[in-house]
C-alpha positions as a printed Julia matrix, in Angstrom:
270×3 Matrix{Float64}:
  99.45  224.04  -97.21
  96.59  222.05  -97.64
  97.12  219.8   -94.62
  97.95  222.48  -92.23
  94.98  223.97  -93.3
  93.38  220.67  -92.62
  94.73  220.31  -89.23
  94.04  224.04  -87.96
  90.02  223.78  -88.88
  90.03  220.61  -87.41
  91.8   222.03  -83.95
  89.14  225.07  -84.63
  85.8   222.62  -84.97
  87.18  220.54  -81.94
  88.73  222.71  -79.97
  87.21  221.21  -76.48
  89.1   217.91  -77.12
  92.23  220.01  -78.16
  91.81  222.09  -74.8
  91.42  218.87  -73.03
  94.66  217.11  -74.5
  96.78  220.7   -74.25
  95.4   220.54  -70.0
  96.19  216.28  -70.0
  99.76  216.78  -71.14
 100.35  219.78  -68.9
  99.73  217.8   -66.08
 101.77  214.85  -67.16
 104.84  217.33  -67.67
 104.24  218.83  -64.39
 104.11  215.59  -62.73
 107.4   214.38  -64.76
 109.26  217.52  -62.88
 108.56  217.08  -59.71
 110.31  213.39  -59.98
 113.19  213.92  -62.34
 116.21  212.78  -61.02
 118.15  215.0   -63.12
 120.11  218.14  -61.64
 119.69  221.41  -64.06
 123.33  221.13  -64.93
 123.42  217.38  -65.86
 127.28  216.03  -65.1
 128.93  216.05  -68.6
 132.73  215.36  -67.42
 134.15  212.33  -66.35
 134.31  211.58  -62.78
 137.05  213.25  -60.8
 139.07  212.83  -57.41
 140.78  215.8   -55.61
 143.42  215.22  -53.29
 144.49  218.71  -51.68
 147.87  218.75  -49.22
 148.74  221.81  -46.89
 152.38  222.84  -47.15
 152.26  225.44  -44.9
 155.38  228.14  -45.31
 156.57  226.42  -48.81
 156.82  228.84  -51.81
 155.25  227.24  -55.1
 158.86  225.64  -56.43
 158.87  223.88  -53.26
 155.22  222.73  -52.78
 156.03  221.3   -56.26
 159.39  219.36  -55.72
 159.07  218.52  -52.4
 155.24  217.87  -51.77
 153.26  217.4   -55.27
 155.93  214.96  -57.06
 156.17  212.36  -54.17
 152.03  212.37  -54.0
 151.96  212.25  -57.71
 154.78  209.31  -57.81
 152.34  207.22  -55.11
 149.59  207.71  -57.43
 151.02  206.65  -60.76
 149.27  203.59  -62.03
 145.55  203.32  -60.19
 143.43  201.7   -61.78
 140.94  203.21  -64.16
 142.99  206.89  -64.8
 142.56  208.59  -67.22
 144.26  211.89  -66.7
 146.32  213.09  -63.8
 146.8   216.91  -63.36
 148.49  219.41  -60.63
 148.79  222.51  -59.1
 150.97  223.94  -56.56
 150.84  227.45  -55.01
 151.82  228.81  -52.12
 151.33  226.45  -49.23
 148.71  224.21  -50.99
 149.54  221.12  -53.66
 146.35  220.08  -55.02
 146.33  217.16  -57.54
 143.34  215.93  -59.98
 142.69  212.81  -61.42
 140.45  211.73  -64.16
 138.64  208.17  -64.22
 136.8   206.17  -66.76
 133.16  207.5   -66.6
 131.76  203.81  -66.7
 133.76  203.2   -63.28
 132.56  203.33  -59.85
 133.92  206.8   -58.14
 133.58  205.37  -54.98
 135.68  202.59  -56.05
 138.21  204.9   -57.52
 137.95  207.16  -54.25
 139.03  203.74  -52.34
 141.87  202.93  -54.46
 143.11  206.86  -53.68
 142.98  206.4   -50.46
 144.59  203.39  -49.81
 147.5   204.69  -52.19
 148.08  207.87  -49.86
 147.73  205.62  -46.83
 151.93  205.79  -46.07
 152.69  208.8   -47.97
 152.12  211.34  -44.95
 156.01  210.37  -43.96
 157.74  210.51  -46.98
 156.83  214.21  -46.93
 158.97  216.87  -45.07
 158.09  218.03  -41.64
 155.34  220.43  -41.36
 153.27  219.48  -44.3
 150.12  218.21  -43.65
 148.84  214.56  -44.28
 147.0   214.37  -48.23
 143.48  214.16  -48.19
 140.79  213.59  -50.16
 138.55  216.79  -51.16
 134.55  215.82  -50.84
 132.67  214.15  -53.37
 131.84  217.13  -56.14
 130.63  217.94  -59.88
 132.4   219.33  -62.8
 130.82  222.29  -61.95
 131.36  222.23  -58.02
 133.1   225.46  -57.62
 130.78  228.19  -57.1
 132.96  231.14  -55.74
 136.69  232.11  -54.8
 136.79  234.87  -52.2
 140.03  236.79  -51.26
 140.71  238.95  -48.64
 143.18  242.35  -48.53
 143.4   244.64  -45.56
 145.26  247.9   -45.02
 145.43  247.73  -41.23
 145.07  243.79  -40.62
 148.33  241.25  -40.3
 148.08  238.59  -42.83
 147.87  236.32  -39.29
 144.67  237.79  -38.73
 143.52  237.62  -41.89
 143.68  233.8   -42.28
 142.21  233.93  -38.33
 139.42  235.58  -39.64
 138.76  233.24  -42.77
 139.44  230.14  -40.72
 137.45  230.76  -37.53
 134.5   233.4   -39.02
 133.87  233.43  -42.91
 134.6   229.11  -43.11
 131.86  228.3   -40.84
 129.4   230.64  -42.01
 129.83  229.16  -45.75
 129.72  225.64  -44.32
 126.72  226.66  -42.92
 124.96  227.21  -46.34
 122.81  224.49  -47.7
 124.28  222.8   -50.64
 127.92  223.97  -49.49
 130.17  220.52  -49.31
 133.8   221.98  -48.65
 135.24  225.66  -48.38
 139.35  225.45  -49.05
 141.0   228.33  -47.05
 145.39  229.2   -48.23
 147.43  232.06  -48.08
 148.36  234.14  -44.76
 149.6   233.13  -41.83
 148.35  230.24  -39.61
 148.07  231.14  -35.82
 150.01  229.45  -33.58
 150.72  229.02  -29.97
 153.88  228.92  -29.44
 156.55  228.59  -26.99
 159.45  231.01  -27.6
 162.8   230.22  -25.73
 165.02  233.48  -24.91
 168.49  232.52  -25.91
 170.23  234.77  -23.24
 168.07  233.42  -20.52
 169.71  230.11  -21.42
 173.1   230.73  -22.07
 174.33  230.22  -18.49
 172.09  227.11  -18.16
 174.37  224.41  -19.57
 172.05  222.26  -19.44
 170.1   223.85  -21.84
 172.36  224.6   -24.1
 170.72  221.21  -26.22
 167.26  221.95  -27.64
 164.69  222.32  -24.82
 163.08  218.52  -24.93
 165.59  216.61  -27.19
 166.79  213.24  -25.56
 170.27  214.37  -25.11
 168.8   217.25  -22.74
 165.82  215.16  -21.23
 168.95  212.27  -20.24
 171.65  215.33  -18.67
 168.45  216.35  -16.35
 167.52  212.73  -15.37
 171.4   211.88  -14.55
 171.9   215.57  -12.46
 168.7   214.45  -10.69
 166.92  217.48  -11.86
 163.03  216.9   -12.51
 161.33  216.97  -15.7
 159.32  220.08  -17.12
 155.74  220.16  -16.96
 154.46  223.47  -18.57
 151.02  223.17  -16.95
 152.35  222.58  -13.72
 154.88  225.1   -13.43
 157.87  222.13  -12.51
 161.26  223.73  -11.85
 164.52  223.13  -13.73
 167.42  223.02  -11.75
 170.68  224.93  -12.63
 173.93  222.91  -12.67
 176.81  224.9   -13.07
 179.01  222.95  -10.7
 178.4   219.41   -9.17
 179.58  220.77   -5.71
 177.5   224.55   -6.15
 174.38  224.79   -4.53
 171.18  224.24   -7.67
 169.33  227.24   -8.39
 166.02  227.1    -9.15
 164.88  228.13  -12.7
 161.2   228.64  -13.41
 160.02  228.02  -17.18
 158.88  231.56  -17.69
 163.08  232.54  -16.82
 163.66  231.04  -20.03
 160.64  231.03  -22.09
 157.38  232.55  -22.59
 154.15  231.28  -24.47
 152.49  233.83  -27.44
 150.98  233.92  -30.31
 152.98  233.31  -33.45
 152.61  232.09  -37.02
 155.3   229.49  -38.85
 158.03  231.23  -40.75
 158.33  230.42  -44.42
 160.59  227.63  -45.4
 162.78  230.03  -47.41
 163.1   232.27  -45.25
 164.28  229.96  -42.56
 166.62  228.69  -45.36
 168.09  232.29  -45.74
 168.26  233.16  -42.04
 166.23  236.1   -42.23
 163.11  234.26  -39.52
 162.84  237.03  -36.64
């Protein structure tokens, strides 16, 4: 006790030079702050790279067989992982590696990329090319937002979070990426009306496979253009006179969205 009581009378007999040092130090800790490089949540985990694949229509068993292992199998054995961790829900695979913290992540990011660089056609049709998520901290995700509707079409939904709520969050400073899954994608499609087509033979093939495009170029008949309205000729009989067949005959353009993959597999599409 006897230094402490040393120490306050001290502080109490000098307390202009006290005042002084308390105001000096203030200063210097107020001119420390304004040039700290530090954030307020300092980055305590290792550095990470997010690759994210759409797999539009694919139910999680799928996204998982068919999209995440074949990604995952391309990325077995960069350099410098540590950990490599997945996730695959509806119509999204989204895949997480770990690095050494003493490595360069733009390195790392580099060696990703150039790993995924052929991938895009080993998966099945329809499912987007991988791609790397933007540069983020540990603590990078702020806030997940879902939408439910009692009225609205799952099609508009995702309309709605694609073309309104994504760019507004873009918009806000400090926002680097806003991930958007689930619902149904809009689409313009072109929707053929099988019994429009049925007395066409040469229809009958899929509307712009080779096998069609070559029975049209031998029969003389010219080729579809959908913006300007070209004609396809009807050949029932070489000798018959051709009757004209305008694209809208057979075919109409509308708004869709993709059918799910296991649907299609079950034949229940409309």
């Amino acid at each position: 006790m006897g230094l402490l009581n040393a120490v306050v009378s001290l502080a109490l007999r000098r307390r202009g030079i006290v005042i002084a040092l308390g105001l000096l130090a203030l200063a210097y800790g107020v001119f420390s702050l304004t040039r700290a490089r530090y954030d307020v949540f300092p980055e305590f985990a290792p550095p990470e790279v997010s690759i994210e694949t759409d797999a539009t229509g694919l139910a999680p068993e799928q996204v998982e067989q068919l999209v995440t292992q074949p990604v995952e199998n391309v990325l077995n054995g960069v350099p410098g992982v540590l950990t490599m961790r997945s996730q695959s829900i509806r119509g999204v695979s989204n895949i997480t590696m770990t690095f050494d913290p003493g490595g360069d992540i733009f390195r790392d990011r580099q060696l990703v990329a150039e790993r995924l660089a052929g991938v895009a056609a080993e998966l099945p049709q329809g499912v987007g090319p991988p791609r790397l998520t933007p540069l983020l901290s540990s603590t990078g995700d702020a806030l997940i937002v879902g939408l439910t509707s009692k009225t609205a079409t799952l099609m508009e939904q995702r309309t709605l979070a694609d073309w309104v709520l994504r760019p507004h969050l873009l918009a806000v400073s400090g926002v680097a990426n806003v991930a958007v899954f689930g619902g149904d994608v809009r689409q313009i499609q072109i929707q053929l009306d099988p019994e429009e087509i049925a007395p066409a033979p040469e229809l009958h093939h899929p509307v712009g496979s080779p096998r069609a495009v070559r029975r049209r170029r031998a029969q003389g008949s010219p080729q579809r253009d959908w913006g300007r309205g070209s004609r396809v000729h009807r050949n029932d009989k070489p000798a018959a006179p051709r009757a004209d067949i305008g694209a809208g005959d057979f075919a109409r353009i509308a708004c869709g969205h993709g059918h799910p993959v296991e649907q299609r597999r079950h034949g229940h599409a409309r």
